[in-house]
mmCIF file of the N, C-alpha and C atoms, coordinates in Angstrom:
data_MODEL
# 
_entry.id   MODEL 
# 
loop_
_atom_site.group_PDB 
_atom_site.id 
_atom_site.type_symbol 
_atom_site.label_atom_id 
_atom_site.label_alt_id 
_atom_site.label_comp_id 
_atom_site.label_asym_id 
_atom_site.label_entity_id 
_atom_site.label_seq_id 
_atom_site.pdbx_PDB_ins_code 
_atom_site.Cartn_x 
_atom_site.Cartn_y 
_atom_site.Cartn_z 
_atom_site.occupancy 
_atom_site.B_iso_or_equiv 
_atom_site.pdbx_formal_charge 
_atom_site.auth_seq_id 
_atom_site.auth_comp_id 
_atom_site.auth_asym_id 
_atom_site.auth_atom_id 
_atom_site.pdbx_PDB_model_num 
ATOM 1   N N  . UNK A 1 1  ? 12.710  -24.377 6.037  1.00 0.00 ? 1  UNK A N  1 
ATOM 2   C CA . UNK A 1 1  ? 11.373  -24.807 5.691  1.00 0.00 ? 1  UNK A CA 1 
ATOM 3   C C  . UNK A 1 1  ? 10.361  -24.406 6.765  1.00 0.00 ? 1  UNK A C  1 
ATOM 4   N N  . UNK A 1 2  ? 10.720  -24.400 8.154  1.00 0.00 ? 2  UNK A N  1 
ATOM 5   C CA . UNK A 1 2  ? 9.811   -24.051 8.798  1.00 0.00 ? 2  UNK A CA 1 
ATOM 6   C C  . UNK A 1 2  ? 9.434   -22.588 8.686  1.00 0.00 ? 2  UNK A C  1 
ATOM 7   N N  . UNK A 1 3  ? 9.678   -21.906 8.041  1.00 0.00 ? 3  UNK A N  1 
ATOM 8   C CA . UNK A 1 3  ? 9.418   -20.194 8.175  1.00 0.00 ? 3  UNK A CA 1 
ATOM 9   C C  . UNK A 1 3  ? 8.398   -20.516 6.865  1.00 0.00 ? 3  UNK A C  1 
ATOM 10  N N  . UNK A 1 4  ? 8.496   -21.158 5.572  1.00 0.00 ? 4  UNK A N  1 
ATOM 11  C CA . UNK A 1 4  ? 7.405   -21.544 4.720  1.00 0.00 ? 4  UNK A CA 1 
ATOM 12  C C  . UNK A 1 4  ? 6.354   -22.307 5.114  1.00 0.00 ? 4  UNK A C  1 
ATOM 13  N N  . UNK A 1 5  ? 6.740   -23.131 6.475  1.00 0.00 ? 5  UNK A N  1 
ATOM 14  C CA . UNK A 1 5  ? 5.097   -23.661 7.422  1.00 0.00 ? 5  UNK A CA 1 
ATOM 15  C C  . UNK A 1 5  ? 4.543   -22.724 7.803  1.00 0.00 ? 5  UNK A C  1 
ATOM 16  N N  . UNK A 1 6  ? 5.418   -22.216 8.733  1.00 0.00 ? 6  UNK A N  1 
ATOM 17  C CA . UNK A 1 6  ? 4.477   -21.103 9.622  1.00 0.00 ? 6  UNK A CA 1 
ATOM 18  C C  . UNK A 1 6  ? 4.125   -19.969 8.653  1.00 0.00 ? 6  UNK A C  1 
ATOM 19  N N  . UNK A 1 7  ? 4.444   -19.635 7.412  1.00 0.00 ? 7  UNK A N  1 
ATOM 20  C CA . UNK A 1 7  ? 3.697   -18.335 6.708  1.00 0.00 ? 7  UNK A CA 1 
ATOM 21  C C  . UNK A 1 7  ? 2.371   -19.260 6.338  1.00 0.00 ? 7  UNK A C  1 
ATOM 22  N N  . UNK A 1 8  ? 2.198   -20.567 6.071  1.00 0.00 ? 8  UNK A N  1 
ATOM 23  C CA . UNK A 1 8  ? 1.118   -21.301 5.263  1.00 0.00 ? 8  UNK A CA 1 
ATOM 24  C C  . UNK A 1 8  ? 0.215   -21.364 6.258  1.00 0.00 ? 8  UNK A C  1 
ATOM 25  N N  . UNK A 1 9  ? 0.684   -21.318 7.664  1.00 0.00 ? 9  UNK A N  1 
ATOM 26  C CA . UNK A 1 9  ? -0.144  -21.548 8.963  1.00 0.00 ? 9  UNK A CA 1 
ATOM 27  C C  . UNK A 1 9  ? -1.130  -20.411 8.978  1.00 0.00 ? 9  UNK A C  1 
ATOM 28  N N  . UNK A 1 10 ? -0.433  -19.254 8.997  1.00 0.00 ? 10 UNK A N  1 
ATOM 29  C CA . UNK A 1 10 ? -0.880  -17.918 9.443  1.00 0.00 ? 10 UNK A CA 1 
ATOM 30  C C  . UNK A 1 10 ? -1.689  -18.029 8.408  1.00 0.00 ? 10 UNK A C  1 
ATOM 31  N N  . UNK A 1 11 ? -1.611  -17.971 6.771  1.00 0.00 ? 11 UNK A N  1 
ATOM 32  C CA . UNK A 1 11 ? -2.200  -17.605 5.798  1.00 0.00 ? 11 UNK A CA 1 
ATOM 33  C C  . UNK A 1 11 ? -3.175  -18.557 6.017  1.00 0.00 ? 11 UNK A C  1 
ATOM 34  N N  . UNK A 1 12 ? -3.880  -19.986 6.321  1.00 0.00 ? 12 UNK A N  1 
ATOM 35  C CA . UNK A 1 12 ? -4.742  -20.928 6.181  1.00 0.00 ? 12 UNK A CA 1 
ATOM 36  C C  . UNK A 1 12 ? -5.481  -20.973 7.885  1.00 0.00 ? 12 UNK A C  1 
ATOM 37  N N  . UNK A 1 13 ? -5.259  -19.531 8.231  1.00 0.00 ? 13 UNK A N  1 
ATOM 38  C CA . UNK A 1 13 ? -5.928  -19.388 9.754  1.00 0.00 ? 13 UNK A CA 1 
ATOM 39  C C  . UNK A 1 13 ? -6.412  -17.794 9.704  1.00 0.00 ? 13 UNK A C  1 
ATOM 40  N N  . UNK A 1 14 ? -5.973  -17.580 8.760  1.00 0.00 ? 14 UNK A N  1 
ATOM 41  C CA . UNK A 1 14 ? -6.639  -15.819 8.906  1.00 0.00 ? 14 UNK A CA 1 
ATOM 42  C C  . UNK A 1 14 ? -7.800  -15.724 8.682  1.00 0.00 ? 14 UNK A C  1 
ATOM 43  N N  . UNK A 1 15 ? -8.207  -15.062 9.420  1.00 0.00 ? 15 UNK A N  1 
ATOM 44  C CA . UNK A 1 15 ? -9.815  -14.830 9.247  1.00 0.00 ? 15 UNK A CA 1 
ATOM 45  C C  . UNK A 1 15 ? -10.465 -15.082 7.818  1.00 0.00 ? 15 UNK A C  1 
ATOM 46  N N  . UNK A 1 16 ? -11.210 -15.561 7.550  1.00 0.00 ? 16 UNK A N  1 
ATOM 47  C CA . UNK A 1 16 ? -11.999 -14.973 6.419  1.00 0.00 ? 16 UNK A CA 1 
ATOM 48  C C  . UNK A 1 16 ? -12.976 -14.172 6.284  1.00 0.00 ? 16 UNK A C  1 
ATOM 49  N N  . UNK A 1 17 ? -12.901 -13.043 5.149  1.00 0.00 ? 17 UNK A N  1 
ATOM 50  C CA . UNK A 1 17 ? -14.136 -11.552 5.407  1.00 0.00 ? 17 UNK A CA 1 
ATOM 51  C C  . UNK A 1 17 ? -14.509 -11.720 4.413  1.00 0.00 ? 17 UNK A C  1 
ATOM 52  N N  . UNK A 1 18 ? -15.810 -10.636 4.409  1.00 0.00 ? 18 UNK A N  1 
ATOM 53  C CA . UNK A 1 18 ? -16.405 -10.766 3.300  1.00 0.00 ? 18 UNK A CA 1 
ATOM 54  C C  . UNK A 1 18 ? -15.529 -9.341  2.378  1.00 0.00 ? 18 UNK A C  1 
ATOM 55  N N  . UNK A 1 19 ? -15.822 -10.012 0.798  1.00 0.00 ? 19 UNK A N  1 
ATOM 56  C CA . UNK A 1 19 ? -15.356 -8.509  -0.024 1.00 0.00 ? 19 UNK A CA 1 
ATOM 57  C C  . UNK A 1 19 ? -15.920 -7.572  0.674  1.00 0.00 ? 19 UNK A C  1 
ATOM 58  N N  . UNK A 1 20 ? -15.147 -6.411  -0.087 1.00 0.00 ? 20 UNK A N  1 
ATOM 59  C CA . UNK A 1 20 ? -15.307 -4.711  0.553  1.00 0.00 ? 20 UNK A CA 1 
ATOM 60  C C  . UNK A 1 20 ? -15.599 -4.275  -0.925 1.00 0.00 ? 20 UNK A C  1 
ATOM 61  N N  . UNK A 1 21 ? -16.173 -3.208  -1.544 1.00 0.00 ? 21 UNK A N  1 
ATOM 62  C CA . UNK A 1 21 ? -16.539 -2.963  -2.389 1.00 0.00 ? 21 UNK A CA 1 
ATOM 63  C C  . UNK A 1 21 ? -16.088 -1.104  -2.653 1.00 0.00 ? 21 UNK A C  1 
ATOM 64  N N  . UNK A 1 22 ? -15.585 -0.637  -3.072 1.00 0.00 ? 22 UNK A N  1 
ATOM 65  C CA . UNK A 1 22 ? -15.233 0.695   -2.995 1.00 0.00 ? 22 UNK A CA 1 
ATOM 66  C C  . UNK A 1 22 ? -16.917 1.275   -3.755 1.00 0.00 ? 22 UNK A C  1 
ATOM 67  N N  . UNK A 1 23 ? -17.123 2.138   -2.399 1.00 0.00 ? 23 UNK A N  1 
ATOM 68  C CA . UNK A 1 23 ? -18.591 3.164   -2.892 1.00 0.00 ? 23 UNK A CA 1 
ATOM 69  C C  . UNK A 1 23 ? -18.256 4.415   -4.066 1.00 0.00 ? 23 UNK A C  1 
ATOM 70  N N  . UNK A 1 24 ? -17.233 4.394   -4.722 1.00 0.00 ? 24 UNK A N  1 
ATOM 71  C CA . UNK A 1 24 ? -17.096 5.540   -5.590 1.00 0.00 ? 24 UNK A CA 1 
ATOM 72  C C  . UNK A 1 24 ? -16.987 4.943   -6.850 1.00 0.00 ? 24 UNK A C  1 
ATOM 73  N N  . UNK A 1 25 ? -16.317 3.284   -6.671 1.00 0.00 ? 25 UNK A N  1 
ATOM 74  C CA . UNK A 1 25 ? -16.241 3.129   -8.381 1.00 0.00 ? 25 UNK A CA 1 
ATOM 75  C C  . UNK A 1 25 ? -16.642 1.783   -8.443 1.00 0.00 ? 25 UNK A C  1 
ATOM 76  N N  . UNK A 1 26 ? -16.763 1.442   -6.826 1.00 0.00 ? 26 UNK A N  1 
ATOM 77  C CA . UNK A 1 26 ? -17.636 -0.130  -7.518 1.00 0.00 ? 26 UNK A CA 1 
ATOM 78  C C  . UNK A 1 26 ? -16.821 -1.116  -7.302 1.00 0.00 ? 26 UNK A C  1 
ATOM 79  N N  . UNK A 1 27 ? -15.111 -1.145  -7.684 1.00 0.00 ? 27 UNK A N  1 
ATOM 80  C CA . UNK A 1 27 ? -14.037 -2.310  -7.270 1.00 0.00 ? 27 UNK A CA 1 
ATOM 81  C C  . UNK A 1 27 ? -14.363 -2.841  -6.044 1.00 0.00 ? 27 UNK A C  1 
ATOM 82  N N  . UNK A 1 28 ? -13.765 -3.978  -5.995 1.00 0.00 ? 28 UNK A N  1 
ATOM 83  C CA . UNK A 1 28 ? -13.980 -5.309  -5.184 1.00 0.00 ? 28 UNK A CA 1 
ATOM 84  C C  . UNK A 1 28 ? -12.963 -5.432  -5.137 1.00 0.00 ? 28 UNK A C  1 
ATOM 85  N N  . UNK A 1 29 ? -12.360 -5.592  -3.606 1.00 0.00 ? 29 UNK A N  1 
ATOM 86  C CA . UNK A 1 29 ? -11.317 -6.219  -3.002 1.00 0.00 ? 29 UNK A CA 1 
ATOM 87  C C  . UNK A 1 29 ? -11.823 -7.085  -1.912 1.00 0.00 ? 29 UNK A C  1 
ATOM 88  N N  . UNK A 1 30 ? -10.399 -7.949  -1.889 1.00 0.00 ? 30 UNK A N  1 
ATOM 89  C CA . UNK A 1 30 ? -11.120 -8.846  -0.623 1.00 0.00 ? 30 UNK A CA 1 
ATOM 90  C C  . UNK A 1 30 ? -10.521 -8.278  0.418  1.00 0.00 ? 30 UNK A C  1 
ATOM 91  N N  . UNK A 1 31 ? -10.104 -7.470  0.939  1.00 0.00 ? 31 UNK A N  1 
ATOM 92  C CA . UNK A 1 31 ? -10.157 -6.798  2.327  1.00 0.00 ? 31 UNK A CA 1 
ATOM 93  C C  . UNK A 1 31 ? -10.113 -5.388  2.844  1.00 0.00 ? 31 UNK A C  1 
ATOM 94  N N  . UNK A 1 32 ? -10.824 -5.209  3.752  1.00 0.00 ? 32 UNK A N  1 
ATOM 95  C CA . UNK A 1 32 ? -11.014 -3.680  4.391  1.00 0.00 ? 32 UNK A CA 1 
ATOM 96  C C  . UNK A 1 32 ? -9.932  -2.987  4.185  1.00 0.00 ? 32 UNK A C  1 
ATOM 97  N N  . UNK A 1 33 ? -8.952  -3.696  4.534  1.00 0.00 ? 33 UNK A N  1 
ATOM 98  C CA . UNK A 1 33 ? -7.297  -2.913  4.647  1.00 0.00 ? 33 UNK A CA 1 
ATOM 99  C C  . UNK A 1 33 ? -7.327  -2.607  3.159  1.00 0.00 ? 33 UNK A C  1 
ATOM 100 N N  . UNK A 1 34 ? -7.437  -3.767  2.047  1.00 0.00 ? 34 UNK A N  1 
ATOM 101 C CA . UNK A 1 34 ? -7.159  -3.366  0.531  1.00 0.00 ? 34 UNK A CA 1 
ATOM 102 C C  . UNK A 1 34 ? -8.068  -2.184  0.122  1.00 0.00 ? 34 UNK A C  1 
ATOM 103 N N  . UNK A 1 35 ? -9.401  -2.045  0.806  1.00 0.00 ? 35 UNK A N  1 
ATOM 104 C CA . UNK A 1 35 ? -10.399 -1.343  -0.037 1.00 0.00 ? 35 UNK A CA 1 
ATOM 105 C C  . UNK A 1 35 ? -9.269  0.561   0.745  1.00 0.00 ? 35 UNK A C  1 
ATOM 106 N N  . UNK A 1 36 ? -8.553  0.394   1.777  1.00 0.00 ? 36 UNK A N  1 
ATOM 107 C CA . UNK A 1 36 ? -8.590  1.727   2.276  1.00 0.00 ? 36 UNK A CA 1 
ATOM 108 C C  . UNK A 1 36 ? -7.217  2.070   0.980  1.00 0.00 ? 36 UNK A C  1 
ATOM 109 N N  . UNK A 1 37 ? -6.066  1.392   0.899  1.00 0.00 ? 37 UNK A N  1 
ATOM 110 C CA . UNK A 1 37 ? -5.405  1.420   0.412  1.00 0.00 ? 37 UNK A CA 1 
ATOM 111 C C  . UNK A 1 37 ? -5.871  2.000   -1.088 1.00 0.00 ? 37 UNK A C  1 
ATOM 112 N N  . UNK A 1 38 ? -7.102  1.203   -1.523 1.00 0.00 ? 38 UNK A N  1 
ATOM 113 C CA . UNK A 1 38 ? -7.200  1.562   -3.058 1.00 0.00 ? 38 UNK A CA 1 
ATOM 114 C C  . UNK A 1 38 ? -8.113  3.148   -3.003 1.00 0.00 ? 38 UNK A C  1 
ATOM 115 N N  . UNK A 1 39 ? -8.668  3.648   -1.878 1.00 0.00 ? 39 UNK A N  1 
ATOM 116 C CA . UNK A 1 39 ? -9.528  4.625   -1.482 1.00 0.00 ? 39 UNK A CA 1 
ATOM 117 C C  . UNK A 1 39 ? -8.774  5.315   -1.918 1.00 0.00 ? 39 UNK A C  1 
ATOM 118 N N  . UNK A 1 40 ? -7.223  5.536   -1.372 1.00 0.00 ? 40 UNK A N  1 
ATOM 119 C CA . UNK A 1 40 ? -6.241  6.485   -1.976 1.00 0.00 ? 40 UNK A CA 1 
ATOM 120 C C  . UNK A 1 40 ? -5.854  6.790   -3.362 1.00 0.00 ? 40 UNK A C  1 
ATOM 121 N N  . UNK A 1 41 ? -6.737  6.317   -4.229 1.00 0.00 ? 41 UNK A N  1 
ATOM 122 C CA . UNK A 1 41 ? -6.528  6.585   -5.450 1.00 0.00 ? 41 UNK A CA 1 
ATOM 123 C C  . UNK A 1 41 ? -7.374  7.417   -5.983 1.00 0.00 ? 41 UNK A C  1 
ATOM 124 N N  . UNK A 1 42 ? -8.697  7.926   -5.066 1.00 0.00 ? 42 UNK A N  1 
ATOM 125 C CA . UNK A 1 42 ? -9.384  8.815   -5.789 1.00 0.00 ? 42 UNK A CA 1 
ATOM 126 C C  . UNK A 1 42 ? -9.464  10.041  -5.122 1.00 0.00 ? 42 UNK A C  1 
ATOM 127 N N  . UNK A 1 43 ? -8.053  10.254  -4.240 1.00 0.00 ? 43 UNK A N  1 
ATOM 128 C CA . UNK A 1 43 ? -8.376  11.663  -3.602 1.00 0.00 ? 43 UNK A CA 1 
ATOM 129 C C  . UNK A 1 43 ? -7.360  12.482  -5.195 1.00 0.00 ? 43 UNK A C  1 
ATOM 130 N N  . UNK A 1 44 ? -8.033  13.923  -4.457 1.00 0.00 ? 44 UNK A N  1 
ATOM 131 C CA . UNK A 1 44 ? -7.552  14.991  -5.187 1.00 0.00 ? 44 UNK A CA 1 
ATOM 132 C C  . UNK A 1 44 ? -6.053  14.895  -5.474 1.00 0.00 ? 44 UNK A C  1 
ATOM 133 N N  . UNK A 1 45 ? -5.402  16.075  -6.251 1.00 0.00 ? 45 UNK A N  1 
ATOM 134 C CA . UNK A 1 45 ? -3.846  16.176  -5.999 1.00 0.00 ? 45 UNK A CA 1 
ATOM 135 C C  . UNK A 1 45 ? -3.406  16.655  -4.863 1.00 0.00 ? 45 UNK A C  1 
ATOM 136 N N  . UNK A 1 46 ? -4.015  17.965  -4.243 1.00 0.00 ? 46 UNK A N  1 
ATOM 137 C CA . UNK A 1 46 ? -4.613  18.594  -2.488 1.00 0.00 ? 46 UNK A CA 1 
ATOM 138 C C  . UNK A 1 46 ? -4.042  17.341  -1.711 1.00 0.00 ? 46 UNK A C  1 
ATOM 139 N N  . UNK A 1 47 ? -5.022  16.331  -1.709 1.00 0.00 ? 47 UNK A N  1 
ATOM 140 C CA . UNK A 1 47 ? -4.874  15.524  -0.857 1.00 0.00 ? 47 UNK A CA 1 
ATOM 141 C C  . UNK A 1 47 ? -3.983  14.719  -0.523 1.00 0.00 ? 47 UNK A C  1 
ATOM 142 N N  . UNK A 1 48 ? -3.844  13.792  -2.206 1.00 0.00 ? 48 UNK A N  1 
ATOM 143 C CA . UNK A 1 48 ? -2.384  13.108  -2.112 1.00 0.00 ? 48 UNK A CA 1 
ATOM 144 C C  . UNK A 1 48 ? -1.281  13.654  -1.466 1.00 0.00 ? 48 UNK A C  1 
ATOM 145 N N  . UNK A 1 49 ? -0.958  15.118  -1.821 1.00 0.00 ? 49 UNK A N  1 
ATOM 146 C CA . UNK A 1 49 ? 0.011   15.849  -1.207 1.00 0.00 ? 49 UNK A CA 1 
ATOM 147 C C  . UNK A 1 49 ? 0.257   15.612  0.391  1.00 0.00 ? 49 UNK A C  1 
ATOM 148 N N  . UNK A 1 50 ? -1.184  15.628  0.911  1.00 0.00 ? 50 UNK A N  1 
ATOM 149 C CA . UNK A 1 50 ? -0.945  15.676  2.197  1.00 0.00 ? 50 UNK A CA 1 
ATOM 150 C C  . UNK A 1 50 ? -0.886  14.301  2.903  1.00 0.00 ? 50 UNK A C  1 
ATOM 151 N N  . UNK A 1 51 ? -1.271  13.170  1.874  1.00 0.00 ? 51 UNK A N  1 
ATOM 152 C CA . UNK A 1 51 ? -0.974  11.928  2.492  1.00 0.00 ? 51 UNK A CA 1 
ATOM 153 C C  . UNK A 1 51 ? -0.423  11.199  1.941  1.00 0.00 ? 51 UNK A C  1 
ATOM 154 N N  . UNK A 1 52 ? 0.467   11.597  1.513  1.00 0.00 ? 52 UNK A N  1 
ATOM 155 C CA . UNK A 1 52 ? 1.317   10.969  0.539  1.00 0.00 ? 52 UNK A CA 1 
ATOM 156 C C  . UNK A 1 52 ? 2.889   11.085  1.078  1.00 0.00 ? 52 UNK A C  1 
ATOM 157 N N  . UNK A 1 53 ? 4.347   9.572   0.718  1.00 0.00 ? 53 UNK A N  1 
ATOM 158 C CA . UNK A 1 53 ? 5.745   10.270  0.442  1.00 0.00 ? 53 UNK A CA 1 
ATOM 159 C C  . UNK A 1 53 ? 6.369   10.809  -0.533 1.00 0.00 ? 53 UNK A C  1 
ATOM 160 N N  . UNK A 1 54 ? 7.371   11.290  -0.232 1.00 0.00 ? 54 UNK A N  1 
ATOM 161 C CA . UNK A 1 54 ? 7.857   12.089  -1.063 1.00 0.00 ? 54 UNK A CA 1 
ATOM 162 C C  . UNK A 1 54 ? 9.189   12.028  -0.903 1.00 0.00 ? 54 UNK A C  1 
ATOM 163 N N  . UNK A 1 55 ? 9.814   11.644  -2.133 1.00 0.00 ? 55 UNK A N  1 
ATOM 164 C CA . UNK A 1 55 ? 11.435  11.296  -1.782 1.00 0.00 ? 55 UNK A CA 1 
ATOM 165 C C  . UNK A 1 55 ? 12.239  13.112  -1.522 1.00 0.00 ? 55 UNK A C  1 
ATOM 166 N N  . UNK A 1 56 ? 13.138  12.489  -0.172 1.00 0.00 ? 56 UNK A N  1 
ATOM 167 C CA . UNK A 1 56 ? 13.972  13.786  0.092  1.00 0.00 ? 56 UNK A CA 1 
ATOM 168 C C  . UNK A 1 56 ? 14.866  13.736  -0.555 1.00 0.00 ? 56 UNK A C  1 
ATOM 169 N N  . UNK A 1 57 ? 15.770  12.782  -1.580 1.00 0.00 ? 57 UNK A N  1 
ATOM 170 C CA . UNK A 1 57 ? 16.613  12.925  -2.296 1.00 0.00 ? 57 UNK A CA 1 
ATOM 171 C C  . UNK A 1 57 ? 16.700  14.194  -3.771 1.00 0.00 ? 57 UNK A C  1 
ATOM 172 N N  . UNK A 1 58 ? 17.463  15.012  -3.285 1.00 0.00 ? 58 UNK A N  1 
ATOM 173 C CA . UNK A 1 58 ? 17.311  16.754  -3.991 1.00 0.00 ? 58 UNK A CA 1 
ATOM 174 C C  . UNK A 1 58 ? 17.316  16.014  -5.872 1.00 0.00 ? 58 UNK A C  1 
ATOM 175 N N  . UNK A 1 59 ? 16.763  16.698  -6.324 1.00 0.00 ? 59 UNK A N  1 
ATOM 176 C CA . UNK A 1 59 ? 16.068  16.500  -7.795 1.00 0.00 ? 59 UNK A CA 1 
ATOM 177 C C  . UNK A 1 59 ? 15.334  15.308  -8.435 1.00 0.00 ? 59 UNK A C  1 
ATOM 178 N N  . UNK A 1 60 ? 14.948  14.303  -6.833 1.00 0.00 ? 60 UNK A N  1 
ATOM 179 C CA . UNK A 1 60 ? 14.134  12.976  -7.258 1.00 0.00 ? 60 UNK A CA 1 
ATOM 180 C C  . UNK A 1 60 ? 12.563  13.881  -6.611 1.00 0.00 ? 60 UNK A C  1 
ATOM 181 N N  . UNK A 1 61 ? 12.063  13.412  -8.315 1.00 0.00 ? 61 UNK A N  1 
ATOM 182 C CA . UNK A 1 61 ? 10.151  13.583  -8.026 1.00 0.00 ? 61 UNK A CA 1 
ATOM 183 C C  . UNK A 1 61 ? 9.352   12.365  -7.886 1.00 0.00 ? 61 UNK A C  1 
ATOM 184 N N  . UNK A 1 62 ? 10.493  11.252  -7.023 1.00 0.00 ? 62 UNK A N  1 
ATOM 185 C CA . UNK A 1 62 ? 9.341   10.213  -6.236 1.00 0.00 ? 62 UNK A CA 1 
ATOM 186 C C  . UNK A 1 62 ? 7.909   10.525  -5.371 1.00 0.00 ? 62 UNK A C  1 
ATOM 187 N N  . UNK A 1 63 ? 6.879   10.084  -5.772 1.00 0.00 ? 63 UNK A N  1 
ATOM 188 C CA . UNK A 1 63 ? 6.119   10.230  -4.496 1.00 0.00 ? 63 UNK A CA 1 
ATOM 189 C C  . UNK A 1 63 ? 5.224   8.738   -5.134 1.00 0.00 ? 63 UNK A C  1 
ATOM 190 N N  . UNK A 1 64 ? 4.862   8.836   -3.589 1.00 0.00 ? 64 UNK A N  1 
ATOM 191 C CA . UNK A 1 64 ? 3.630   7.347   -3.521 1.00 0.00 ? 64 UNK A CA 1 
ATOM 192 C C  . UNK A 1 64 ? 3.317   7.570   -2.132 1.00 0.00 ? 64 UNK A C  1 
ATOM 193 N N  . UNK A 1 65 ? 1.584   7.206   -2.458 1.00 0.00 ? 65 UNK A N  1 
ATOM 194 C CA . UNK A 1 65 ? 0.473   7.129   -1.353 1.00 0.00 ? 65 UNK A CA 1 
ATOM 195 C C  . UNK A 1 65 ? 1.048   5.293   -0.514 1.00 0.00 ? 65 UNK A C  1 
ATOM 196 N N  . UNK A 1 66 ? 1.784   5.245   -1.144 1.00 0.00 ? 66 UNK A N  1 
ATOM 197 C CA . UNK A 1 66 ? 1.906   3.739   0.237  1.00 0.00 ? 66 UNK A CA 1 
ATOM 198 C C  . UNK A 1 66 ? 3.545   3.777   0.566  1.00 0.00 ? 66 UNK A C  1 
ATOM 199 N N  . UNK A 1 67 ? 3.718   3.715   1.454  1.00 0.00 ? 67 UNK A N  1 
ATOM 200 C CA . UNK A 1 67 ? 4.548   3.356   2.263  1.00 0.00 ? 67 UNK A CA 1 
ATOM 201 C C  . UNK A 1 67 ? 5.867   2.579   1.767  1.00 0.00 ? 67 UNK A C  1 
ATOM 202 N N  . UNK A 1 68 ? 4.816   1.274   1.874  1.00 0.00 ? 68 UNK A N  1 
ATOM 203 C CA . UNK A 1 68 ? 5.955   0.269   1.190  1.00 0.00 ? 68 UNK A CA 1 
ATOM 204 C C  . UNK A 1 68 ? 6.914   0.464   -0.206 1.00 0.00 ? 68 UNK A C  1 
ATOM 205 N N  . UNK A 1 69 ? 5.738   1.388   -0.576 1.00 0.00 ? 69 UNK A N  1 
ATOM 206 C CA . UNK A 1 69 ? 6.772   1.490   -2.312 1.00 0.00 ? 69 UNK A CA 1 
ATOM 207 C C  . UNK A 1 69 ? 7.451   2.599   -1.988 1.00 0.00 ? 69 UNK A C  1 
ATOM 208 N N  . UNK A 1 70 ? 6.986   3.801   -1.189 1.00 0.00 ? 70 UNK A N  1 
ATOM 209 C CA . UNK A 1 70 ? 8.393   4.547   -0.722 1.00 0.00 ? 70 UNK A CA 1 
ATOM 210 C C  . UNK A 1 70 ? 9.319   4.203   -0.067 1.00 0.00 ? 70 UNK A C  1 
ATOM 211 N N  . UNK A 1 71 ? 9.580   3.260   0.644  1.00 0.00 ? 71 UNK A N  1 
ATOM 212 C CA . UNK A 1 71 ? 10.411  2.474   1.055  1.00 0.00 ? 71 UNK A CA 1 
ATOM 213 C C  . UNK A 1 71 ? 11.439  1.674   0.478  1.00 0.00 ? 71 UNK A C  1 
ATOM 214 N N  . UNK A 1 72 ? 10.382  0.872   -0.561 1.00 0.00 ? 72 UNK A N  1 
ATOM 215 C CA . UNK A 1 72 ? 11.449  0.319   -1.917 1.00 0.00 ? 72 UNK A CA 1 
ATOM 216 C C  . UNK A 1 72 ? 12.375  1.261   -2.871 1.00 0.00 ? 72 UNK A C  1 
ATOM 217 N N  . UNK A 1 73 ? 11.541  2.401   -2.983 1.00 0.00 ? 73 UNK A N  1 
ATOM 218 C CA . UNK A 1 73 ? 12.200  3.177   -3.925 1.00 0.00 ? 73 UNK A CA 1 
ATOM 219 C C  . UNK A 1 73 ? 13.554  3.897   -3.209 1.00 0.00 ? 73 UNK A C  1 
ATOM 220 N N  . UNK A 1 74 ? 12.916  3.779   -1.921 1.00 0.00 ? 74 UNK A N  1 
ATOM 221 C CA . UNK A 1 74 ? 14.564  4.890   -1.230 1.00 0.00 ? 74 UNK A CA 1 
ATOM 222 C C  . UNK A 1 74 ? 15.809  3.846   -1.209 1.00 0.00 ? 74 UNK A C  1 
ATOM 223 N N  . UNK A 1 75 ? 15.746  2.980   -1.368 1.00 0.00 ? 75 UNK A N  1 
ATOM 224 C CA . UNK A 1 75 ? 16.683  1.578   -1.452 1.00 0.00 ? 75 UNK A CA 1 
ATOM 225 C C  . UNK A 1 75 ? 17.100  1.897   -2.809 1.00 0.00 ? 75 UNK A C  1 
ATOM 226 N N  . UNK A 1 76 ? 16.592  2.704   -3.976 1.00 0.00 ? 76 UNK A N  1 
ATOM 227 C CA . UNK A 1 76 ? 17.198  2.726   -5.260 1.00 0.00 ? 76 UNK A CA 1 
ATOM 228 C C  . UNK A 1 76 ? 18.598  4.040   -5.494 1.00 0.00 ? 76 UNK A C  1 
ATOM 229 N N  . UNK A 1 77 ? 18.828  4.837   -4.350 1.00 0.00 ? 77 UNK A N  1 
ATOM 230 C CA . UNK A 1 77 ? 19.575  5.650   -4.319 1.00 0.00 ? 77 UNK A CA 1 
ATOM 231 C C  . UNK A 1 77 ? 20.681  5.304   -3.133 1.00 0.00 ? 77 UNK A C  1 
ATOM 232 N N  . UNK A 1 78 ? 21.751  5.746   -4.149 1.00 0.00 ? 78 UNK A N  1 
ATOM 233 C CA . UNK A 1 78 ? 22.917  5.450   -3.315 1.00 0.00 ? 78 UNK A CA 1 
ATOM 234 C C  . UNK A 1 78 ? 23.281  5.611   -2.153 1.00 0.00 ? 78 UNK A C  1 
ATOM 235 N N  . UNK A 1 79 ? 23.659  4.996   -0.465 1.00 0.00 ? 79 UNK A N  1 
ATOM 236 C CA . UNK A 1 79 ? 23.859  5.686   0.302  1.00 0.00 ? 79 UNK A CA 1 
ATOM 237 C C  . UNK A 1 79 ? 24.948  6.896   0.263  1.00 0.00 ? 79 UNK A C  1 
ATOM 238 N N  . UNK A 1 80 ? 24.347  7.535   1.488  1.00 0.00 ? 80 UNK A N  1 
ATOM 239 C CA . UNK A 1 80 ? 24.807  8.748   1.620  1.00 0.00 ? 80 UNK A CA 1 
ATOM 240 C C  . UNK A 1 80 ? 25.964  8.047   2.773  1.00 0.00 ? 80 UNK A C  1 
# 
């Protein structure tokens, strides 16, 4: 139980900001970090490429601009 205090701690002490508003389409998120994250949705294919993962597993066409979900997804293939 104490690891469900201390996440309620952190979460009911974090700063509060104001929304961020994405200048290309107008969405509203409530944080800087969310607005950069969703920024990545309106680059080119060019771009994604270059900031984007990309699973090394030979004939998987995974890719994702975040991290975390390339991360989850490499957990879906068998170890080597």
């Amino acid at each position: 139980m104490a690891c469900l205090d201390f996440a309620y701690w952190i979460f009911a002490t974090q700063e509060k900001s104001d929304p961020a508003v994405c200048d290309i389409c107008g969405r509203t998120v409530s944080r800087g970090t969310d607005l950069a994250l969703h920024r990545k949705t309106h680059l080119s294919p060019e771009e994604r490429a270059a900031v984007g993962y990309q699973c090394p597993e030979p004939g998987c066409t995974f890719k994702s601009l975040q991290k975390s979900n390339f991360n989850t997804h490499r957990n879906t293939h068998p170890a080597r």
